[in-house]
N, C-alpha and C positions, 0 to 999 in steps of 0.2 A: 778714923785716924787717931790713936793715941800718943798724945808729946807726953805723958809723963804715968805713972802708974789710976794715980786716981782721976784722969782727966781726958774725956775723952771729945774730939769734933766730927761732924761728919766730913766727909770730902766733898766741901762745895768751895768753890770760889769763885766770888765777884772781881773783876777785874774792870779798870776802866782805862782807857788811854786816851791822852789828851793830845792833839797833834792841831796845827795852822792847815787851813785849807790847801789841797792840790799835794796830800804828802804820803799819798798812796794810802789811804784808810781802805778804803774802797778794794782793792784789788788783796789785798793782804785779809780782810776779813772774808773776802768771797773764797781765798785757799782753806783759811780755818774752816768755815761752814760744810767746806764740799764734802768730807767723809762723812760727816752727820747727815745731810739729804741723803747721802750714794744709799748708805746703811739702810735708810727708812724706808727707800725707795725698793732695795732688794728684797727685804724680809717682807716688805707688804705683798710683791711680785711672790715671794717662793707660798706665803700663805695665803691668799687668797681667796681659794675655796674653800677651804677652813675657817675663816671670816664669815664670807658669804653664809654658808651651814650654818653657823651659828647664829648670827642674825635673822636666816631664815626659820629656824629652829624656835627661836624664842617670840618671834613676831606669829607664828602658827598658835603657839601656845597661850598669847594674850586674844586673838583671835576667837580663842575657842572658849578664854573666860568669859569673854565680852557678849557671845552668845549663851553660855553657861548661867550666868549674872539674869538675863533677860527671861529663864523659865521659872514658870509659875509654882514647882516641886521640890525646885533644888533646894539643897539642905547647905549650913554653915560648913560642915566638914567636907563638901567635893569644893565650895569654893577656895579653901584653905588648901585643901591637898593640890590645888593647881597653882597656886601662887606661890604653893611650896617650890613647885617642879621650875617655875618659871624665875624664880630667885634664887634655884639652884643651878642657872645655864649665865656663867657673869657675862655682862655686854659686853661686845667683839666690836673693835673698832680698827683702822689702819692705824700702825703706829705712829708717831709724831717723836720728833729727837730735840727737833730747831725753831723756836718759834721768832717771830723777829716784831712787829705793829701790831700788838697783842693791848686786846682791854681786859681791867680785873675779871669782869664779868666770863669772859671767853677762859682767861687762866687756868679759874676754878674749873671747869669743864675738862680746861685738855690736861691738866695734871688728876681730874678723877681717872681719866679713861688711861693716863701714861703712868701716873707714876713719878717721875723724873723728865725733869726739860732743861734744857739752854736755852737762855734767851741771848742771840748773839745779834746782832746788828752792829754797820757800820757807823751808825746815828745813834744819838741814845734820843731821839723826841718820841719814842715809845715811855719814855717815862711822866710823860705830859698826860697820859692817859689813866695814871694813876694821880697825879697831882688835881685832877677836878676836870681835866679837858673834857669830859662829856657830860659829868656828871652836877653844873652849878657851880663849877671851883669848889667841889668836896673832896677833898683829899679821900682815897680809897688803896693807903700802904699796908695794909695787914697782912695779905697772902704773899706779896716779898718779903717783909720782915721772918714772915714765918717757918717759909721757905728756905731760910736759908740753916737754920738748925731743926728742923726735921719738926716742927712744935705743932700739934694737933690743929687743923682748920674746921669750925663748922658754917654754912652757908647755910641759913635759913629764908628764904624768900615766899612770901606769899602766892608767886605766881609759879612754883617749882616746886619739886620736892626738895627736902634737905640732903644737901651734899655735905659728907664728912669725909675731909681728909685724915688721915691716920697719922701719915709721914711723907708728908709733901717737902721734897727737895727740889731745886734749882740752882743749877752754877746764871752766873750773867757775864757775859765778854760783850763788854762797848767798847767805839771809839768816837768821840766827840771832838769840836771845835772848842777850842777855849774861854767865848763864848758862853757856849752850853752849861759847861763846869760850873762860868761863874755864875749864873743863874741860880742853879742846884745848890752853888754854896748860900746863895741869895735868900733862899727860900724855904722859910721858920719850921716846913712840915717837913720836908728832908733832914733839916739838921738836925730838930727835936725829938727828929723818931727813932735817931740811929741808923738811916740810910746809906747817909755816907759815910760813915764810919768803917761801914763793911766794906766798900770797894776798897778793893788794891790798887792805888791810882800810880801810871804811871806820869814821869813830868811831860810838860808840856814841852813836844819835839823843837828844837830849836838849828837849824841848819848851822853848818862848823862856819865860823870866820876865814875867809881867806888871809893871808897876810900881805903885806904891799909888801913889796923888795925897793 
């Protein structure tokens, strides 16, 4: 998306909506979601065997390193030429559109394999799981922050391999209790990071006055 010649964003957007309990959050975010499941749920359905193949493709192929690896003759160069063939078949996974009670850790994973997500929920306490909720109260905001302008991710973990993101985007559509909000406004590692700065917040729903006659 470009607003001006030298200035350019991507098309992501964060949205939040603030509304009193019992004000149809619920039913109105289950209409948004429905074409992103329908979508993910068809294209998985028309690809399927083409997944499968390929998974089965690339699992045959670590199969036969992994007996490769074990003789007594092999040389560096078959083992190379096979981890060639096997990093040349990229991993096949179902696609994923809509994620909603998602942990950092899981993120990273399903934006390697997608690309692109929505995080859409009618609740934002998915965001409790980036604020420390599992993690000791360590705050863990980087791959939203990051996500939201395309900005290179690297994930190194000793029990993994490393995961590089390239250009990890994600739009976010919440809707929260007011409550919620003020917590988020509460809380020194949202405001400090730039978090909420990015939502497009809408105001807190407020039902019309009647008038007395």
């Amino acid at each position: 998306m470009s607003a001006k010649r030298d200035h350019t964003e991507p098309l992501v957007l964060d949205n939040l909506t603030i509304a009193e309990p019992s004000f149809k959050k619920s039913p109105v975010m289950s209409l948004i979601k429905r074409p992103y499941i329908q979508f993910a749920h068809d294209w998985n359905e028309n690809n399927k065997q083409d997944i499968f193949t390929s998974q089965a493709e690339r699992k045959l192929l670590q199969s036969k390193l992994e007996a490769l690896e074990k003789k007594k003759d092999v040389t560096a160069e078959e083992i190379a030429k096979l981890q060639t063939e096997i990093s040349n078949i990229p991993p096949s996974n179902f696609r994923r559109i809509a994620v909603d009670d998602v942990t950092p850790e899981s993120l990273v994973n399903l934006l390697e394999e997608n690309g692109t997500l929505l995080m859409i929920s009618d609740e934002a306490g998915m965001l409790g799981n980036f604020s420390g909720r599992y993690s000791n109260n360590v705050p863990n905001l980087d791959l939203l922050l990051k996500s939201w302008n395309g900005e290179t991710y690297i994930s190194d973990r000793a029990t993994r391999a490393s995961i590089v993101l390239k250009k990890p985007y994600m739009s976010i559509c919440l809707a929260c209790q007011p409550y919620v909000f003020d917590s988020m406004i509460n809380n020194p590692v949202f405001r400090g990071s730039g978090l909420i700065a990015r939502f497009r917040r809408q105001p807190k729903y407020r039902p019309p006055t009647r008038s007395r006659c």
